[in-house]
Structure formats: C-alpha cells, structure tokens
C-alpha positions in Angstrom: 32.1 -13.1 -45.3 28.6 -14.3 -45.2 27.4 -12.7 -48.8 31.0 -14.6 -49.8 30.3 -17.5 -48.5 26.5 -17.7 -50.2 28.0 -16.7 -53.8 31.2 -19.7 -53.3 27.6 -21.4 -52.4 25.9 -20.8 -55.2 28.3 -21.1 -57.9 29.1 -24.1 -57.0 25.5 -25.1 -57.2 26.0 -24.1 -61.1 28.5 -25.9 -61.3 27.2 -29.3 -60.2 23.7 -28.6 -62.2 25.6 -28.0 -65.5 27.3 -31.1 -64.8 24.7 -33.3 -63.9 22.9 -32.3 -67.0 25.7 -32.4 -69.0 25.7 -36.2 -67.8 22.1 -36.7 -68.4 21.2 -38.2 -71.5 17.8 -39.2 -71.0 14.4 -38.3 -72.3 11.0 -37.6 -71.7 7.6 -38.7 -74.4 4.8 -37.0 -74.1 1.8 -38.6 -75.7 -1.2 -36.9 -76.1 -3.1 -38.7 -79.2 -2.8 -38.8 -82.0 0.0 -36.7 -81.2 3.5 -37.6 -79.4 6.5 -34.7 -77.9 9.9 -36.3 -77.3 12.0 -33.7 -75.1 15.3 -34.6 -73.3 15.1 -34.6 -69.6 17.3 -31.3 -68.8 14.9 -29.2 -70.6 11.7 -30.7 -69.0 13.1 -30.0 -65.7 13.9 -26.3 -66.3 10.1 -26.0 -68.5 8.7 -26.8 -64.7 10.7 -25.1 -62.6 10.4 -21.6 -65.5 6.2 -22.8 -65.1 6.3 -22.5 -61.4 8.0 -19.6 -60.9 5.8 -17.9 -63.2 2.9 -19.0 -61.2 4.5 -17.9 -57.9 4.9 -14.9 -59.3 1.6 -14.2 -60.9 -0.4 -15.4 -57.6 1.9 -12.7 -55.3 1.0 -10.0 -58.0 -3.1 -11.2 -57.8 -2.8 -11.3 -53.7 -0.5 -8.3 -53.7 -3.6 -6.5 -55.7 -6.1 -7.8 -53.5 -4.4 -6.7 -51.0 -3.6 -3.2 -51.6 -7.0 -1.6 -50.4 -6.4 -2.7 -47.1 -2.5 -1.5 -46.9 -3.5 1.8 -48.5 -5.8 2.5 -45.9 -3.8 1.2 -42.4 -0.9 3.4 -43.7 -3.1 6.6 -43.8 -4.0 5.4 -40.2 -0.5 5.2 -39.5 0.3 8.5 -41.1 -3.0 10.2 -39.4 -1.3 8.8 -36.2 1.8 10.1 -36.3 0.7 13.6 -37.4 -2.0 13.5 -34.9 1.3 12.3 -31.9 3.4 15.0 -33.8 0.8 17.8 -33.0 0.2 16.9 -29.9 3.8 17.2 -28.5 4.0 20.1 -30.4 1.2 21.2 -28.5 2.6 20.3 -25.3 6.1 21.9 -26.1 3.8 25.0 -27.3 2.0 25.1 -23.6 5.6 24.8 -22.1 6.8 27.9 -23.7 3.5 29.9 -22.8 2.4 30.0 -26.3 -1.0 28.8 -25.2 -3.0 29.8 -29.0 -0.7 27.7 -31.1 -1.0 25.1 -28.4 -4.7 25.0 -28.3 -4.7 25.0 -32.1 -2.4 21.9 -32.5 -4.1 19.8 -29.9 -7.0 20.8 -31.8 -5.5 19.3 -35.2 -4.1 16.0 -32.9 -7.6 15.5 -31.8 -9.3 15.4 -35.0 -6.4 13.5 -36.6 -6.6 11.2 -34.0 -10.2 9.8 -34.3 -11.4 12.7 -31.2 -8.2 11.2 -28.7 -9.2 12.2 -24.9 -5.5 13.6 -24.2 -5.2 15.7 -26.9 -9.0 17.4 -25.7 -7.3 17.7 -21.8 -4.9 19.1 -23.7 -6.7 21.6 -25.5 -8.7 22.2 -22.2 -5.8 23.5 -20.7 -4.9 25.9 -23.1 -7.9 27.1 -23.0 -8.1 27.7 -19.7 -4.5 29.2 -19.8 -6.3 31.9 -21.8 -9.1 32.6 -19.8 -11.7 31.1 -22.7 -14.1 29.4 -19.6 -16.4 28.5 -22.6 -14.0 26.8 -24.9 -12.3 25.0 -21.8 -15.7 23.6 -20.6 -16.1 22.5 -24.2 -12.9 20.8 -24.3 -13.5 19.2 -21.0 -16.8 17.7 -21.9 -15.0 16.1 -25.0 -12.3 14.3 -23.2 -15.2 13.1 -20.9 -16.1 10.5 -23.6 -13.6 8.4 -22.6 -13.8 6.3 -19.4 -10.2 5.5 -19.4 -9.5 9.4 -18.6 -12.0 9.6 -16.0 -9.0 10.0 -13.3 -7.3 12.1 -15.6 -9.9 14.5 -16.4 -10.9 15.2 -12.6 -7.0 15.6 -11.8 -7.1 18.5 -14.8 -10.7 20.0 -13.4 -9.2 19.8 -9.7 -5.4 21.4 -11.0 -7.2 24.2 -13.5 -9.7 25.0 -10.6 -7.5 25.8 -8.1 -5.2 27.7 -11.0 -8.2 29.6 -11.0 -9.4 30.0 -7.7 -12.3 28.7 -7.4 -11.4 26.4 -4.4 -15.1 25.2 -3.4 -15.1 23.2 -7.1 -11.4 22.1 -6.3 -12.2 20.7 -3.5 -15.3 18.7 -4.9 -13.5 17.4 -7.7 -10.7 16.6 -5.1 -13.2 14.5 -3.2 -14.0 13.0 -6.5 -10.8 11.2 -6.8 -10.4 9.4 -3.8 -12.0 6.7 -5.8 -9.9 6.8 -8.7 -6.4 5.2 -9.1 -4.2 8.4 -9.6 -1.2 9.0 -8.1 -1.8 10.2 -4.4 1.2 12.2 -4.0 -0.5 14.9 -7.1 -4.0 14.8 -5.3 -2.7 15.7 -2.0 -0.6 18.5 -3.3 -3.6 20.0 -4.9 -5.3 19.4 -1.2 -3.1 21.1 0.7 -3.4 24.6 -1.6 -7.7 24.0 -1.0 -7.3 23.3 2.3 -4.6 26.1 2.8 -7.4 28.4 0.7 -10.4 27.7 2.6 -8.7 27.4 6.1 -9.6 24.0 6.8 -6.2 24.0 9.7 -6.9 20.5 10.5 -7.3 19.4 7.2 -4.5 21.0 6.3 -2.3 19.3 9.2 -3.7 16.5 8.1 -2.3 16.7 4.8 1.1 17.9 5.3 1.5 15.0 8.0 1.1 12.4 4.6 2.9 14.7 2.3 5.9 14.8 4.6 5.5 11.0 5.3 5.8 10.1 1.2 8.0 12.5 1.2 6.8 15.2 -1.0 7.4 18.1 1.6 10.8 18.0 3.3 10.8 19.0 7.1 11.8 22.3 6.2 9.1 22.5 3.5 6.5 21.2 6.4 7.6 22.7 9.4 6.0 26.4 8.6 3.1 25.1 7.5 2.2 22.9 10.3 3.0 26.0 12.2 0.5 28.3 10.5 -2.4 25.5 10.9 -1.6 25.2 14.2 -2.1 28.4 15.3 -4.7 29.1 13.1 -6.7 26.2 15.0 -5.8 27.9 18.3 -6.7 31.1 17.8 -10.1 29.6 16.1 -10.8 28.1 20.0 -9.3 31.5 21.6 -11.7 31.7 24.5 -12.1 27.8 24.9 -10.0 26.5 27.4 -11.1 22.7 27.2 -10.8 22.8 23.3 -7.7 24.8 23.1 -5.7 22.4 25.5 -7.1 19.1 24.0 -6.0 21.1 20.4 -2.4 21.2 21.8 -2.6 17.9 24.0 -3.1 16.1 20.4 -0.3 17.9 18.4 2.4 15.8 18.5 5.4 15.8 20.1 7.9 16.2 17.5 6.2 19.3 16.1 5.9 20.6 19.6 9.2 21.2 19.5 9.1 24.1 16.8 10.5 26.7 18.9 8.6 29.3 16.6 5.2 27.6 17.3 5.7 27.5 20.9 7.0 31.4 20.6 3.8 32.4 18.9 1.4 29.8 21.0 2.8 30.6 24.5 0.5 33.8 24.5 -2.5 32.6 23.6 -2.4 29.3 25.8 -1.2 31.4 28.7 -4.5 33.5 27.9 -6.3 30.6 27.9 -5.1 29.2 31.5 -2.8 26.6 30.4 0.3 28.5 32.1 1.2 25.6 33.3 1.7 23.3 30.3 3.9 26.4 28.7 5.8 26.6 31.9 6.8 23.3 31.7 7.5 23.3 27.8 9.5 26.7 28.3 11.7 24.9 30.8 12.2 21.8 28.6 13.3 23.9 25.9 15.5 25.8 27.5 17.0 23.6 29.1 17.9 21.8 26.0 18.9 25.0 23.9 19.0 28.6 25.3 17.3 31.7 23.5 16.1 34.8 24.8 12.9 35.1 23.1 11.4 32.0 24.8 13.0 33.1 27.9 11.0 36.3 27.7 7.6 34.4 27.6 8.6 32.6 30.5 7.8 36.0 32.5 3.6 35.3 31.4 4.2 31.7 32.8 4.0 33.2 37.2 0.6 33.7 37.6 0.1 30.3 39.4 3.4 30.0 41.1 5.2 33.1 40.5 7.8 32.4 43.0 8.4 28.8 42.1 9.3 30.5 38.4 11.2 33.2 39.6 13.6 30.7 41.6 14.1 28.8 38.0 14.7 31.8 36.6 17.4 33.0 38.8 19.2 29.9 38.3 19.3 30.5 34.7 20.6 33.9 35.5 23.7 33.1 37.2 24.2 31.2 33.4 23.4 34.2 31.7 23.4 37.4 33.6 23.2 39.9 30.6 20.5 38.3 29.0 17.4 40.5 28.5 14.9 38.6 27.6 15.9 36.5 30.9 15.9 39.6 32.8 12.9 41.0 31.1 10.7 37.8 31.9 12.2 38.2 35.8 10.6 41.6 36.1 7.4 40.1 35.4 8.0 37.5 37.3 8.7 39.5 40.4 5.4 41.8 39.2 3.1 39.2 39.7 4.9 38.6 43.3 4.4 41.7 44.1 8.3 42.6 44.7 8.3 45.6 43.4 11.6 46.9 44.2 13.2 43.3 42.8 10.8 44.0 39.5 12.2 47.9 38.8 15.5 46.7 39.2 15.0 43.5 37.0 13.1 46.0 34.2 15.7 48.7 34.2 18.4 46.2 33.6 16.6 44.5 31.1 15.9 47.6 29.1 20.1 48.1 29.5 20.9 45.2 28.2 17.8 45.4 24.9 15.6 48.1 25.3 12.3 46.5 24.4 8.7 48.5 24.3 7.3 45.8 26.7 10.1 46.3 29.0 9.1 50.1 29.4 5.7 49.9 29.2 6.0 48.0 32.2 8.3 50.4 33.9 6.3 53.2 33.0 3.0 51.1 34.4 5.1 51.0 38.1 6.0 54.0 38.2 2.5 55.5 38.0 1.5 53.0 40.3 3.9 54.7 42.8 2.8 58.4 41.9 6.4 58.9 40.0 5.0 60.8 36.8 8.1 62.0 35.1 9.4 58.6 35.5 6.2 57.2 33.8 6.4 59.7 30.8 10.1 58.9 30.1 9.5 55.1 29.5 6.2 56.0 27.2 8.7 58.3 25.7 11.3 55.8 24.7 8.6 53.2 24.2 6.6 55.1 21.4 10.5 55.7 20.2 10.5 52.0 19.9 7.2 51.2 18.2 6.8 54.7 16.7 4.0 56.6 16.8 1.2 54.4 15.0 2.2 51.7 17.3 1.3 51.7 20.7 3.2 48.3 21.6 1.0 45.1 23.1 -1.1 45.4 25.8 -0.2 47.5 28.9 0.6 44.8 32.2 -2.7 44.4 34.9 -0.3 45.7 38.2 -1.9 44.4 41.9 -2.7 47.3 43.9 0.4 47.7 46.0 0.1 46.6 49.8 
C-alpha cells in the first residue's frame, strides 16, 4: 500500500507540474554583452534542476573515489575478521571432538588472521598441550601473554593444563596467582580442590569443599565423601597426639559429625587416642536417633573407662534388638574389659550365631587360651582364618586382664 500510495503520489506531482507549466507563459533574458538569450521560464527551471543533479552526481562519484581506499581496506579487515572468528570456532569445535592437530592448526590461522588475538594463542596452547608438544604449548602461552586483558585467563589455562598434567606444585602456584584476578571463583576452586586433593593438603581441602558446597558447586552427596576422606586423613596425620587429634575433631563441625561413615572409620583411631569418651557419647547419640549394627559394634571399644556404665546402655538396647550381632558382639567386649568372663563367652558365642565375624572369634579364641581350653582356641582361629582367608590374619588380637 505504501509503494501505491508513493506512485498515486507522484503522478500526481506530474500532473500538477505539466500543468503549471502549461499555464506559465513567462520568460527569462539573459544578457551577457553584447550578447542577449531569451528562454521561457519552464525550460530555465528544468536547465537548473538537470545542472544540479549533474553536480550532485559528479561530487558523489569524486567523494565515492576518494573514498574507496579506505572501504577497500576496512572490508579486508572485516573479512580477515571473520575468517580469523570462523577458524577459531572451528578450532574449538575441532578440540571438542579430540582432533587436537586440525585444532592447533586453525587457531593457528585465527591468530595470524586476527592481528596475533590472545584467545586464539590460549587456544592453540591447549591443543598443544592436549598433544603432549610442552615446547609448542609454552610457545603458545608466552604469546597470549602479550595481552593484559587475558592475564586472568591465561593463569586459569596454566593452572587447568597443569593439573591435566600433573604437575600439581605449578598448579598450585599459578592457583595462588589468581586470587588477585577477577575470574570466576567457582572454576579456581574446583581446580583447588584436585591440588589440594593431590598434594594432601586435608585441611585445605576441607576448606575448599566447605565453599564449593556453600556456592553450590558440590552437592551434599558430592561433598560428604570427600570431607570424609580429609577428615580422616588429618586424624590419622595426628595418630599419636591426643591434644591435636581431639581439638582436630572438637573443630569439625557438627553437621558433618553426623556422617555415620566418618564416625565408623574415626571411632578407632579416637578410641586409640583416649578420647573413648567423646565416641561414647557420639555412638549413643547416633544410635539413639537411627539404629545400625556397625556403630553398635564400636560401641564395644568405648568400656575402657566405665565399662559397666556402657554395658548397662547396651543391655537396654538389647531388649530392642536381641538378635543383633554387632550389639551382642560390642557386649562381649564390653563384659571383657569387666572382667565377666562367663557373661563375655556367652555374649561372643551368640554374636558369632547371629554373624559370624573374625573379630568375634578372635576374641573367643583369645578367652579360651586364657583359660587353658586349646581345642577351643584352635576352632575359633579355624573359622576365623575361614573368614579372612589365609593372607589375612583379621585386626589386631584383644589385650585380655589376667583372670582373678
């Protein structure tokens, strides 16, 4: 309608021109002397406006000219540009399938289309480093270092390719390199965690998974094992220091306290290291809360202090579960370290009915050569090496008193 509307437009333009001119009868004199031009008006009129659009046009064609040097070369910088953005996805697509020689070679060809572009050389670095050419990757990396606006960039690639390549002690510098910077801190601490993980920094590592979880980068299930491992790892580092290994668990808090596979692979070593008491109580609050017979069974180590004061917990939980044998199991060692030795066989043997366990008759075997019964002894050592088999000669036998 609009093209329509311009033509209806412009005809009737014509139409009013022809007209008017049509009604125009004057005239123009032109005197130049000795020498005098009598036109009519009409054609005057249309000699101008034919002389100005000539000139129009002849002064676009001169600027057009002028001109042209310059156009001719910002569209080859256009065109270098997007050959040089062209190879350089391509060389990204290229690393993504694991074709890491084309790659290199097209981030190669973006670089020097691009007037030597830093991303394109991190690129290229990359590659290179994907095939194990340290020389050409150092090469690349020194390139890209020419421009400052990568600096945060070109760290994050050092710190990613080092730990790719296991060199965790450069990782870890470059790492500390870009606290500084203004990267994204979810990507830095990621790379963190693996050096810390690799150079068994524990702390470190807690310390890390703690801010991962918080921005939500690891999920609970994601951290839970690995706050487990550190944590251990850190206890068994002070194995043999009381004072350091309870402030060590005093400071873990108590949300991750709660992992009942931490406190089933800690309750050992801090009962080893005289904190039976704190496990005690953390046994107790557990169970208490949820039953399982593995942490039941560690409650046995927990007497040495007040062995009887455990064993009366422990025979209220009975009554609750009377066929339990890690219940009965941790009894028997209970009444072991009472010195009830008649109330400990008879706790053992039914624990080793319920689930025959090599710690269960180790300890039976242990009793009965502490009362001079050696067949008995022999066929709990029996059933225990049938257990463990023979390269495994179970955990540690049990220290018996001397009987009274």
């Amino acid at each position: 309608m609009r093209g329509l509307l311009w033509l209806i437009a412009l005809f009737a333009a014509a139409v009013g021109v022809a007209m008017l001119a049509r009604a125009n009868d004057g005239y123009a004199l032109l005197v130049l002397s000795p020498y005098r031009v009598q036109i009519s008006l009409n054609l005057l009129v249309l000699a101008l406006a034919a002389v100005f659009l000539s000139s129009y046009f002849l002064l676009r064609v001169v600027t057009r000219a002028v001109r042209l040097p310059g156009q001719v070369v910002a569209y080859r910088g256009r065109r270098r540009k997007e050959k040089s953005a062209l190879a350089l996805r391509e060389a990204f697509r290229l690393h993504l399938e694991g074709r890491y020689a084309h790659a290199l070679k097209q981030a190669k060809k973006a670089y020097d289309l691009a007037d030597e572009d830093g991303v394109a050389a991190l690129m290229a670095a990359r590659a290179a480093h994907a095939l194990r050419d340290d020389t050409r990757y150092r090469e690349w990396l020194g390139k890209a270092g020419t421009d400052d606006r990568l600096r945060a960039a070109r760290i994050m690639t050092e710190a990613e390719m080092a730990v790719e390549g296991r060199r965790f002690d450069e990782a870890a510098e470059r790492i500390r390199a870009l606290k500084g910077s203004d990267n994204r801190p979810v990507a830095t601490l990621r790379l963190a965690l693996k050096t810390a993980h690799a150079l068994e920094k524990w702390e470190e590592l807690v310390r890390i998974a703690r801010q991962l979880r918080k921005h939500k980068a690891l999920s609970k299930e994601q951290a839970e094992p690995l706050l487990r491992r550190a944590h251990l790892a850190a206890l068994r580092e002070r194995d043999g220091q009381q004072d350091a290994i309870a402030r060590y668990w005093q400071d873990i808090p108590s949300d991750e306290q709660q992992d009942r596979r931490l406190v089933e692979k800690a309750a050992p070593l801090l009962v080893a290291n005289g904190e039976g008491a704190t496990v005690r109580k953390m046994l107790e609050k557990l169970l208490d809360e949820q039953w399982e017979s593995e942490l039941a069974r560690l409650y046995g180590y927990c007497g040495e202090n007040d062995a009887v004061a455990c064993l009366n917990r422990g025979e209220k939980w009975l009554k609750l579960h009377p066929d339990d044998g890690g219940l009965l199991y941790a009894l028997g060692r209970l009444c072991l370290s009472a010195q009830l030795w008649g109330k400990a066989q008879s706790y053992l043997e039914a624990s080793v009915s319920a689930s025959p366990t090599v710690e269960a008759h180790l300890a039976l075997a242990q009793l009965s050569e502490q009362f001079e019964r050696p067949a008995e002894a022999q066929t709990h050592f029996r059933r225990a090496a049938q257990l463990t088999g023979a390269a495994q000669a179970g955990p540690a036998l049990v220290q018996l008193p001397a009987p009274e």
